[in-house]
C-alpha positions in Angstrom: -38.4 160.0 191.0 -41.2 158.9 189.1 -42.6 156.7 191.6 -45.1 157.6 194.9 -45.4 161.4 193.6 -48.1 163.3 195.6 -50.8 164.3 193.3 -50.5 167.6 193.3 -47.0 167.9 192.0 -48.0 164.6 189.7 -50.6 166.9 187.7 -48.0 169.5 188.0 -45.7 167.9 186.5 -48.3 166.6 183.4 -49.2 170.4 182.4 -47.0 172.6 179.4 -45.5 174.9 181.6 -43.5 173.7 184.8 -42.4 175.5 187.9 -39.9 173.5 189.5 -38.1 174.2 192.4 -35.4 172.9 194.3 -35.1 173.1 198.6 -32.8 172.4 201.3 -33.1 171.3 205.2 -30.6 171.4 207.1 -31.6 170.7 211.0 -29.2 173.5 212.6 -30.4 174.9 216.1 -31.5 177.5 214.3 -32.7 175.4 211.0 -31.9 176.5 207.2 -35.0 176.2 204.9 -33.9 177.2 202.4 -35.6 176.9 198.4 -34.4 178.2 195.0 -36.4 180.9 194.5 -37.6 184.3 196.0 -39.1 185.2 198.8 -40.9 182.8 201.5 -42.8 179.9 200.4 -44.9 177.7 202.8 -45.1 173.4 202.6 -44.3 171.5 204.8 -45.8 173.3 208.0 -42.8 175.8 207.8 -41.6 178.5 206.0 -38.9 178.7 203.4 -36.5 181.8 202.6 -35.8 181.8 198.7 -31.9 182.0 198.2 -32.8 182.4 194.4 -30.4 179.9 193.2 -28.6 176.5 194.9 -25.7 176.0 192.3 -25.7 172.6 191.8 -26.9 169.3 193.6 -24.9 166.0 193.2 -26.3 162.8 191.5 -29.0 161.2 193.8 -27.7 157.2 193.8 -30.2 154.4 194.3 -27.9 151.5 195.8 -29.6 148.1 195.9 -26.7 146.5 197.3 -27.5 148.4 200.8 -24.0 150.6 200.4 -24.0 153.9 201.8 -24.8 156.7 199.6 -24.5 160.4 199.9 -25.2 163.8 198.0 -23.7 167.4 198.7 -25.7 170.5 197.8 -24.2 174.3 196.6 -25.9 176.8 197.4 -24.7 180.5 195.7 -25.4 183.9 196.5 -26.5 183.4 200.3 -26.4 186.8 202.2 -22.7 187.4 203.8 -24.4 188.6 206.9 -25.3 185.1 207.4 -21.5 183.9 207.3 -20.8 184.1 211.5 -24.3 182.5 211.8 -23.7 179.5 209.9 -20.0 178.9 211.1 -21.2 178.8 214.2 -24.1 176.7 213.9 -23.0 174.1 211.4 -22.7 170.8 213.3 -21.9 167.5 211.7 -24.7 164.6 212.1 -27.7 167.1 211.7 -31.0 166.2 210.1 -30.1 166.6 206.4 -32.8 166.6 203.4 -33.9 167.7 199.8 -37.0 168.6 198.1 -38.8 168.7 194.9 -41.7 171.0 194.1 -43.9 173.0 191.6 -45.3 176.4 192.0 -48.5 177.2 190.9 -48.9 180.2 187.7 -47.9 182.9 190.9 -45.2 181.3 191.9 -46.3 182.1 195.7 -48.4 178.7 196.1 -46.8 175.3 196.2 -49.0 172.7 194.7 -47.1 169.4 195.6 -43.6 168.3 196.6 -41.7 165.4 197.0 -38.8 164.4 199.6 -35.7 163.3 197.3 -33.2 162.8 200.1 -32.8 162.5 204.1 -29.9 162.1 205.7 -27.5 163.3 208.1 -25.2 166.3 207.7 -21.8 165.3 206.8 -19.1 168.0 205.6 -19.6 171.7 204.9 -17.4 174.5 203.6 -18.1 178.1 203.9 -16.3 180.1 201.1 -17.0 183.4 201.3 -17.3 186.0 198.0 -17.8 189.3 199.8 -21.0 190.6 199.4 -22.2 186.2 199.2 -21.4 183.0 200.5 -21.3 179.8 198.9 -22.2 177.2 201.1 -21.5 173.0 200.3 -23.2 170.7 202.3 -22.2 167.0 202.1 -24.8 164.9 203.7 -23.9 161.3 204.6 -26.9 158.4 204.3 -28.1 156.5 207.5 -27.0 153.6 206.1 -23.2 154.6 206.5 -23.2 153.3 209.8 -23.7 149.8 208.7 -20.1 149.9 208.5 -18.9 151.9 211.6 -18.9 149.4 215.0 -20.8 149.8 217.8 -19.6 151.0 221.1 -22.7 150.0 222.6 -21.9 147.2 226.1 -24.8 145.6 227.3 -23.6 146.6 231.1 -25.5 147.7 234.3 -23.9 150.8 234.1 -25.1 151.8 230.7 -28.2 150.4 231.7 -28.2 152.6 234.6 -27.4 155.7 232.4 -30.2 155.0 230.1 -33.3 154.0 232.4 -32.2 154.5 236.1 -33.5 152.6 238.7 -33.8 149.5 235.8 -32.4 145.8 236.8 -32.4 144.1 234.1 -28.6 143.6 233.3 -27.9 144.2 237.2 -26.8 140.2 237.5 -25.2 140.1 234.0 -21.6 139.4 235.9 -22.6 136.6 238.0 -24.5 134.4 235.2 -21.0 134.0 233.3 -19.7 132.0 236.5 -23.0 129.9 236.9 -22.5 126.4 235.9 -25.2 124.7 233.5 -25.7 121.1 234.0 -26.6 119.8 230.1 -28.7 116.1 230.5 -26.6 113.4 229.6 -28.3 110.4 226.9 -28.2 108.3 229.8 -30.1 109.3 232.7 -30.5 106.0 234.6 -27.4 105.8 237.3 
């Protein structure tokens, strides 16, 4: 994490006294930004709700190999009158990311932040305490679908879906039966 930090949270980081914090995205159609602290903070061009704690966040992996990796988030003590909100909204393949930070002396300013992880949303469970919820979130890397096939056909009628009124793949069928006459070493009769 020590590489490419944003100077702000770089000189944060460097003083006696830290203020960390910890914050979620998740891309819902009604998006959770959400940090680990209280109140509403501002980066980012939006605004963050404090859920005062998330209760724990997996290892981060660094693959070199190019394997998938992925990470799943806990976040405690969210209010139960969010419970039918987020069953209803949680949707698997959503934008999916995590953020460091430092507050300044206030705690009410952010003075720099760094994106840890971005990927897609991949597995959530709701379990639901009473008064709170405790919400997992398993996101899934990008690079997961290295391994899944595509269903993509290079067909007119794809084509057609994508950009109507395009021809480019209109004669596709007909080329396969055209016969291509290769030169032989020989060219005199």
């Amino acid at each position: 994490m020590s590489r490419d930090l944003p100077p702000g949270l770089k000189t944060a980081l460097a003083e006696r006294v830290v203020r960390p914090f910890l914050a979620v995205h998740i891309d819902f159609p009604d998006p959770v930004f959400a940090w680990t602290g209280r109140g509403t903070i501002r980066f980012g061009d939006e605004d963050w709700t404090g859920i005062h704690t998330v209760g724990a966040i997996d290892t981060i992996g660094e693959d070199t190999d190019g394997s998938a990796t992925g990470v799943k988030a806990t976040l405690l003590e969210v209010p139960s009158n969010f419970r039918q909100d987020l069953a209803d909204q949680a949707v698997r393949g959503c934008l999916y990311e995590l953020y460091v930070g430092a507050l300044d002396e206030t705690f009410q300013q952010v003075v720099g932040y760094k994106l840890l992880w971005k990927g897609r949303l991949g597995s959530y469970e709701i379990v639901d305490g009473g008064d709170t919820l405790t919400v997992t979130a398993g996101g899934e890397s990008r690079q997961i679908d290295q391994r899944r096939p595509s269903i993509k056909r290079f067909t007119n009628e794809r084509q057609q879906r994508l950009y109507p009124g395009d021809r480019f793949f209109e004669y596709l069928p007909r080329m396969t039966e055209i016969p291509i006459l290769w030169a032989k070493a020989n060219q005199s009769g």
